[in-house]
N, C-alpha and C positions, 0 to 999 in steps of 0.2 A: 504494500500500500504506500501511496505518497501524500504527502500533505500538498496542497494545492489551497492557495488565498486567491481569493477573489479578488480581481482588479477592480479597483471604484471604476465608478459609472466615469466617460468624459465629464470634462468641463461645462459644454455645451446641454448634456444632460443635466447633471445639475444645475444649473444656474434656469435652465427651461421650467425645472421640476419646480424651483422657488418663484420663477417670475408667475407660474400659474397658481402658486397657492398664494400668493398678493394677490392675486386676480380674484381669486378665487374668495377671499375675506373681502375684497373690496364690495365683494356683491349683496346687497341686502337681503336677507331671507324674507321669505312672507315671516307672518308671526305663530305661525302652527309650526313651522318647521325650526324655528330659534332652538338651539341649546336650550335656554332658559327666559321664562316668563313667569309673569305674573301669575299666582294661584295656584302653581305646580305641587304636586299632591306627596307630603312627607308622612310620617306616622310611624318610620323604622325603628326610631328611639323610644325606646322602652324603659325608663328606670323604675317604674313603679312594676311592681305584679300588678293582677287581679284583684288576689286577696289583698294586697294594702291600700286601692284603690277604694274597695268597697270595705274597709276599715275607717279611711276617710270621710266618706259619706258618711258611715253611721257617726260619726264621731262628731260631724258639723252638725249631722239633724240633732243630734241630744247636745251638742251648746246650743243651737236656737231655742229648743224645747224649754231646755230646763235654765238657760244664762239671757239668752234673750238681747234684746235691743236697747240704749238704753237713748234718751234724746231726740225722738221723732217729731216735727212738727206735729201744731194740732191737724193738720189735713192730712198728713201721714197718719196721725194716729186715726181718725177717720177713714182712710181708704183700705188702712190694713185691719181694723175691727170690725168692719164689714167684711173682709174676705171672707173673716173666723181664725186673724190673730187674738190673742188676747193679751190685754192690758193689765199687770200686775200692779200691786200698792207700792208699789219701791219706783213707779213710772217708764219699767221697763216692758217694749213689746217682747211675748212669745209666741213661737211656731210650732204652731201643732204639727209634727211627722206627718200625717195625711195631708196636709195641705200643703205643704212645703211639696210636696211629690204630685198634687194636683195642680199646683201651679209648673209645676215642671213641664205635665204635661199638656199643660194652654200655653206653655213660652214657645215663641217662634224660632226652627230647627233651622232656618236660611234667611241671612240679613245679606242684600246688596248694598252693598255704600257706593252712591251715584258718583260719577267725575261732572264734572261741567259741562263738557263739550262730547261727554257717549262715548270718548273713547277708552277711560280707563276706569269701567268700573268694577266692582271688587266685587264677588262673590263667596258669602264668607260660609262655608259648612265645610264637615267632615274634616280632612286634613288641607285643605287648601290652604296653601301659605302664603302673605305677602310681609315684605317688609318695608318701615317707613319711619317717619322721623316723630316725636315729642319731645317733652323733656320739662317745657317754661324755663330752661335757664336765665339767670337772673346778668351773666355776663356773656361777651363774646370775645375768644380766643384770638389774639393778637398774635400769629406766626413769626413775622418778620419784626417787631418788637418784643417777642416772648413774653408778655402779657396781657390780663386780664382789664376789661373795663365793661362800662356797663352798657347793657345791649339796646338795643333803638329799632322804633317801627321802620328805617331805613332797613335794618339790619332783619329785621324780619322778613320784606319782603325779597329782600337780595337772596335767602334760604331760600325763600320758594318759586321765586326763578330759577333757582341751581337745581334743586329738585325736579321744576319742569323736565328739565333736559336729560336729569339720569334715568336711565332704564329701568334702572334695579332699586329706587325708590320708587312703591307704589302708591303712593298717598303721602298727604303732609300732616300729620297735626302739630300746632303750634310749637315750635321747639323755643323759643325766646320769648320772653316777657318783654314790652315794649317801656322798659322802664323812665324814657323822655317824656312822655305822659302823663300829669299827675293826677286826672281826672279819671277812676276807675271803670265808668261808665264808655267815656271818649278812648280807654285804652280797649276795649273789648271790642267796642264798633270796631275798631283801626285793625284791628289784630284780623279781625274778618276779609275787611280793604285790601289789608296788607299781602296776607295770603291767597285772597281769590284772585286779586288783579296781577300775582306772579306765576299761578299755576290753575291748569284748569282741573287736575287729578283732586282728588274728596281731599276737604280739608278736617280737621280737626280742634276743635277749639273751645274754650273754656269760660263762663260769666261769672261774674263776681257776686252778683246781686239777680233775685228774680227779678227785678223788673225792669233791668236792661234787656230779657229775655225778646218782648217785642217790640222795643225799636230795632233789635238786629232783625228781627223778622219779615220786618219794614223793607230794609236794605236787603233781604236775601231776597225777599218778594221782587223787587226790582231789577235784580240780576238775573234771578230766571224767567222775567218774561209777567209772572201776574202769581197771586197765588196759587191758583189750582198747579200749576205747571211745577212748582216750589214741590207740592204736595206729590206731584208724582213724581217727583224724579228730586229729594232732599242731595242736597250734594256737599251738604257743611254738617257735621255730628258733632255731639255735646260729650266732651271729657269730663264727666263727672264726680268727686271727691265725695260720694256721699255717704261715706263713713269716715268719721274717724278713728281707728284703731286703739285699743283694743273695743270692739264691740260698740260702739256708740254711733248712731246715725250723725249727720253732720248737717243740722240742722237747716240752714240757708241753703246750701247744694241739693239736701231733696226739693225745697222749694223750686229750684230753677228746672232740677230733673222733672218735676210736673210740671210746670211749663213750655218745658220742650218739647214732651208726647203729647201736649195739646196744639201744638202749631207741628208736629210731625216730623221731630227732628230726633233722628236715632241717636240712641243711648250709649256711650260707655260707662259702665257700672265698675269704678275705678275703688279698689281697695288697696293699701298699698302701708301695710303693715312693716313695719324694722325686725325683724327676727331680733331677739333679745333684748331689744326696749317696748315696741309697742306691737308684739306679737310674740309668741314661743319661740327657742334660741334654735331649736332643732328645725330640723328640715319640714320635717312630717307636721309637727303644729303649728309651721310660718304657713303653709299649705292649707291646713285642716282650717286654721280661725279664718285666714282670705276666702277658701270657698263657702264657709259658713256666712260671713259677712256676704259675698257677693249673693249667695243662694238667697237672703234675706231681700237683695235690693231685688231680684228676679219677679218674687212675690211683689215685692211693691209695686213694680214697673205693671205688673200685670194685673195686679188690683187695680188700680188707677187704669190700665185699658187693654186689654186680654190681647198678645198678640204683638205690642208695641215692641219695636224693633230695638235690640238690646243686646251689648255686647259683653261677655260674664270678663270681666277686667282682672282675675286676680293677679296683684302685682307685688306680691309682698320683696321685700330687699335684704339683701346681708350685711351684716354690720362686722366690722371686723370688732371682737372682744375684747381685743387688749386698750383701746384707744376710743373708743365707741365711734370710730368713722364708719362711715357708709360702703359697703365694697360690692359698690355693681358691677366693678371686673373679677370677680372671683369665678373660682371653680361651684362654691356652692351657690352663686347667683342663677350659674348657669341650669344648677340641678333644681333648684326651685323654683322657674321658666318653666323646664322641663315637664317636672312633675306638674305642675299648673295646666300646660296643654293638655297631658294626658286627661284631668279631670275635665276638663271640657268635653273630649271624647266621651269619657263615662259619662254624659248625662246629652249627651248629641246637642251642646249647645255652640254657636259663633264664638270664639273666644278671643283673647288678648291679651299680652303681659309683654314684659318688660325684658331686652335684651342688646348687648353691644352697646353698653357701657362700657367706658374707659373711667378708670378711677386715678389714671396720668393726666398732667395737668397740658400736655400738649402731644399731636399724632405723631409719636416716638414709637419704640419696640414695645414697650409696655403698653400701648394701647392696642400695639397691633396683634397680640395674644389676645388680651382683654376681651377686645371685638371681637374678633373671631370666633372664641372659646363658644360664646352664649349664643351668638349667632347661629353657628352651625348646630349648637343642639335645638336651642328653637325652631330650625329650621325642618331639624329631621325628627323632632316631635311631632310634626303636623302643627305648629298653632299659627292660627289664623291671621292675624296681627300681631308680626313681629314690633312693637311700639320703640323709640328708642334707638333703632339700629343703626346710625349712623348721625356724626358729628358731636356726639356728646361725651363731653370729660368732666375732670375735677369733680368723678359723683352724684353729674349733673348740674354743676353750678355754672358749666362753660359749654357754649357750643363753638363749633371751628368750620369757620364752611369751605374751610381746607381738606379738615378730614370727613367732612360730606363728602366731597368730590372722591376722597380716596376711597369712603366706605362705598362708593358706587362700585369699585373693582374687588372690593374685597367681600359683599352683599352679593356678588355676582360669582364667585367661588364656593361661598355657602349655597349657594343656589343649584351648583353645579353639584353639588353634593348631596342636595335635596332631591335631586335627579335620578338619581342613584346608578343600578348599572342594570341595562337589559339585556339579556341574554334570550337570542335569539337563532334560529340557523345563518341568519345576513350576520349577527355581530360575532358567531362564535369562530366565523372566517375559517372555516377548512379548506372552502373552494380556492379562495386566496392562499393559504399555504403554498398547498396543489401547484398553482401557477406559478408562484415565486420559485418557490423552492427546485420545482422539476424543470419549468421552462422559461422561466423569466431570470430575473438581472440577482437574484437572492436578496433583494430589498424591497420595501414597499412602497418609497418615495416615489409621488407622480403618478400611482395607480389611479387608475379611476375609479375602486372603491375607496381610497384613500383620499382625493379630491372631492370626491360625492360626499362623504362625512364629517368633512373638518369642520365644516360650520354650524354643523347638526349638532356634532357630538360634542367637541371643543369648544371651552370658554376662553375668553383673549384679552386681557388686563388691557383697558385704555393708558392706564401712564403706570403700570406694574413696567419695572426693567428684567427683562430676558435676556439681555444681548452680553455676548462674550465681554470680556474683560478689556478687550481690543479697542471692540466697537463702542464702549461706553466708553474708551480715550476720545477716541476720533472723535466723536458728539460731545465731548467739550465736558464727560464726566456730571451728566445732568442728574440734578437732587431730588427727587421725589415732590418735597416740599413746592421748591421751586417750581415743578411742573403743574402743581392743583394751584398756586397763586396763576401761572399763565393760562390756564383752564377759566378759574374764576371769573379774571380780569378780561377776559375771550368773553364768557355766558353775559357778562352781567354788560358789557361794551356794547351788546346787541339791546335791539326794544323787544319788552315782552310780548310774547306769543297771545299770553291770556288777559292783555289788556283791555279794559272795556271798551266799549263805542262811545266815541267823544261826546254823544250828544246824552246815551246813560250818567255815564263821568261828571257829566257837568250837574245833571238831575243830582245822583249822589252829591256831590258835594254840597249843591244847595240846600239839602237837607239838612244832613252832618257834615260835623268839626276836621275833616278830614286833614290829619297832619303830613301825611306824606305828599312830597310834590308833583308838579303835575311834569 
């Protein structure tokens, strides 16, 4: 026998084989055929069994039962003692088990959350995944200074123009606090302004007071056309606080939360307990009190109007022990996400939680685990709304719409992984062997199975660097950083996509304080 190496292909081949796979990426897929989209269907992640799933349950139904609510307005306590809650002398509501389980089964199994413009709405059941931004940071991340200051309705709408443009955010809810503002009413208008007239994908967003609830109503009626149109097709949803942890309703938030399902604006039913301050330090009871508490707002939402569209929010947070900080980039954030999807699954309701936090105070290495870590198990949890998954640091006290831009490629690899792997007679490729191996060149570069798939199957970092060692000389050794500022500074040097009609524009502002300029 002799050993015999294969001669590489010419030059002319190779360099043929590369110019056609540019060609080839250059080409846009329809959107059935993308690698990755919006809603693709995770649920591989497992950390909970069965039995500690339905340990869970029982464990939330007997604290409603027997711990109860404590703090419901009087029209909560009215909606829910009608159910056939009942109202204890200590002023705490309980959930009777039966009812808790019949409201379960009046909650609605599939919420759409509308985009503006029809083309990105969300579908949110079973394992359908998307991801997208929140937070209210109170500042915004300063790259090229390496600090923090306070963030501005300028700054908000700049987020959700950058948003517009990424693929791999599917929605925005409010990630910044418009803290330039000091009129709480005029920041919640603007916060809507700010958002809708940068993106026309479903916004997300939060009121301070019920009765700002319908002058935004006003302003949403306007945008879309008249009310009824509003009512069919809601395309702004209410982030809800309407507990505060441990157990206690949060008084003014359910007020607005009725509000909202009377002018028709989907729910998130946000719980969002500290594991060993204002929720159990373990995993299992940051879990057990959040879907207790969320299972509570469920019943409510549904007392108040059977069916109203609602999203089970549990979002409980890790706190590192030693120092009582917040650690949404942890390992254990990631598993109590995790475990949170699953219990959505267990009761087949839309769900949402909290993931891709960075607890680094700028997008360094440590955010870039951070992210990741929670991302991808949210992702292959199946939950519906990844909330958080990009731009957020310091805990959530910073947003960076630097590392917006980068959680676009790195949301786009979670995704990739949400995808999983098909195995198929096309993907197990023996025919391909066959032909390389017996009569072709012994590679598969330039195949036309190999051509045919790269787009399909292959995800491709927008500004991730791949390139040799060589080639990141020659290109002047480009920084990461540096490329989401020339990204940025590119998006936001364009006019928005989703800006209104000069002559709505004009109506809006005569109405309202509108602080952003024209």
């Amino acid at each position: 026998m002799t050993n015999q190496t294969a001669s590489p292909p010419p030059a002319s081949v190779r360099s043929g084989g590369r110019a056609a796979r540019r060609t080839a990426r250059a080409s846009a897929l329809p959107d059935h055929l993308r690698p990755i989209r919006p809603g693709m269907e995770g649920g591989t992640l497992k950390p909970l069994t069965q039995e500690g799933m339905e340990k869970i349950h029982r464990a939330a139904l007997d604290a409603l039962e027997h711990i109860g609510l404590a703090d419901a307005p009087p029209s909560g306590i009215g909606h829910l003692t009608q159910a056939g809650c009942i109202l204890g002398e200590d002023g705490r509501i309980r959930f009777p088990r039966a009812l808790v389980e019949d409201m379960l089964a009046k909650a609605n199994r599939s919420v759409t959350l509308f985009s503006r413009d029809g083309k990105h709405d969300l579908e949110l059941s079973g394992n359908r995944v998307h991801y997208g931004t929140a937070g209210a940071a109170v500042h915004l991340v300063d790259v090229q200074g390496r600090h923090y200051r306070d963030s501005t309705v300028q700054d908000l709408h700049d987020a959700s123009r950058i948003c517009d443009k990424l693929d791999n955010i599917h929605f925005v809810q409010r990630p910044m606090v418009c803290r330039d503002i000091a009129d709480n009413m005029e920041m919640d208008l603007n916060s809507i302004y700010a958002t809708t007239s940068g993106t026309t994908k479903h916004i997300g967003t939060s009121f301070s007071e019920p009765g700002f609830v319908a002058p935004a109503m006003e302003m949403l009626h306007l945008l879309a056309g008249g009310e009824d149109k509003w009512r069919a097709r809601p395309f702004v949803s209410n982030s809800n606080c309407f507990v505060v942890p441990p157990m206690k309703f949060a008084t003014e938030s359910c007020q607005v939360m009725e509000e909202c399902i009377k002018h028709g604006m989907p729910v998130l039913l946000l719980s969002a307990g500290m594991a060993g301050a204002t929720a159990p330090s373990t995993i299992a009871g940051a879990i057990t009190q959040a879907v207790a508490e969320c299972l509570a707002g469920l019943v409510y939402v549904n007392a108040v109007k059977p069916g109203a569209p609602a999203i089970f929010g549990t979002w409980p947070f890790g706190l590192d022990l030693r120092t009582g900080a917040m650690t949404g980039g942890s390992g254990e954030q990631a598993l109590l996400t995790a475990g949170c999807a699953q219990m959505h699954k267990f009761y087949d309701l839309p769900g949402g939680a909290a993931a891709g936090i960075a607890d680094s105070k700028l997008p360094d290495m440590q955010a870039g685990w951070e992210q990741m870590c929670s991302n991808v198990m949210a992702g292959l949890s199946g939950l519906n709304m990844v909330y958080e998954a990009a731009g957020m640091h310091a805990s959530l006290l910073g947003f960076c719409h630097e590392s917006l831009i980068l959680g676009d490629d790195l949301i786009g690899q979670a995704l990739r992984c949400v995808r999983g792997i098909e195995v198929t007679d096309e993907t197990l490729a023996l025919d391909q062997m066959a032909e390389v191996c017996l009569n072709g060149p012994g590679h598969y570069l330039g195949t036309s199975q190999t051509l045919g798939r790269m787009q399909a199957d292959y995800v491709y970092p927008a500004l991730g660097d791949r390139t040799s060692p060589k080639e990141w000389v020659e290109l002047g050794k480009p920084d990461l950083l540096h490329k989401a500022t020339a990204r940025k500074e590119q998006i936001l040097s364009e006019r928005s996509a989703a800006r209104f009609d000069p002559v709505l524009d004009a109506e809006i502002r005569a109405r309202f304080n509108i602080h952003l300029g024209t």
